[in-house]
C-alpha positions as CSV (number, residue, x, y, z in Angstrom):
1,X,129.4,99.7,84.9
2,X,127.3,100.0,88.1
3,X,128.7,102.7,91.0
4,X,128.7,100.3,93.1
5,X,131.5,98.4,93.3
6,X,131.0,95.1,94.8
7,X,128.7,94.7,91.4
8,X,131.1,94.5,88.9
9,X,130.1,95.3,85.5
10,X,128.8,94.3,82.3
11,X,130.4,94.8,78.8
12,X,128.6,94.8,75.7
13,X,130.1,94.9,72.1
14,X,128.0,95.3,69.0
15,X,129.5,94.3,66.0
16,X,127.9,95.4,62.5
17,X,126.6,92.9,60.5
18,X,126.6,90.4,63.3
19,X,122.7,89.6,64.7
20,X,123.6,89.1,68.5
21,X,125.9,91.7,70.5
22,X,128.8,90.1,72.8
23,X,127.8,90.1,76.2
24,X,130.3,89.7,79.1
25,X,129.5,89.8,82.5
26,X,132.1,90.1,85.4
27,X,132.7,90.4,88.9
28,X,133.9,93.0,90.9
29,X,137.2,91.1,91.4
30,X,137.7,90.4,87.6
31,X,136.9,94.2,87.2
32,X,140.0,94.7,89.6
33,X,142.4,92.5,87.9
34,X,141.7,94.2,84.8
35,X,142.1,97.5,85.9
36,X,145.0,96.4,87.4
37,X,146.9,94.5,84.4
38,X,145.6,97.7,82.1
39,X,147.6,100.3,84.4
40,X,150.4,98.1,84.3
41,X,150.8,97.7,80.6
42,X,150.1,101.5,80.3
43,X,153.1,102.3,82.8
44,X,155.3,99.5,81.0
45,X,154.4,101.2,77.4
46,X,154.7,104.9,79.0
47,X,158.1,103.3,80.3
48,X,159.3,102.0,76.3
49,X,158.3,105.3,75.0
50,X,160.5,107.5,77.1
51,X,163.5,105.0,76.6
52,X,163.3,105.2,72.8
């Protein structure tokens, strides 16, 4: 993930016995969203936790 962040970022997966690694490549706004849907499902998880 570049420092900059109007760059967005790549992701790379490498799965074993697979020849080709899984390359994704977003934008800076796609980056956003899924920060932004991540810290939501961690508040809603930290949320069903306490309630139990």
């Amino acid at each position: 993930m570049s420092a900059n962040p109007t760059e967005g970022a790549i992701l790379r997966f490498t799965m074993d016995g697979e020849l080709n690694d899984l390359e994704l490549k977003l934008s800076a706004v796609t980056v956003a969203r899924l920060q932004t849907l991540l810290l939501e499902a961690d508040a809603q998880l930290a949320n069903l936790v306490t309630t139990q």
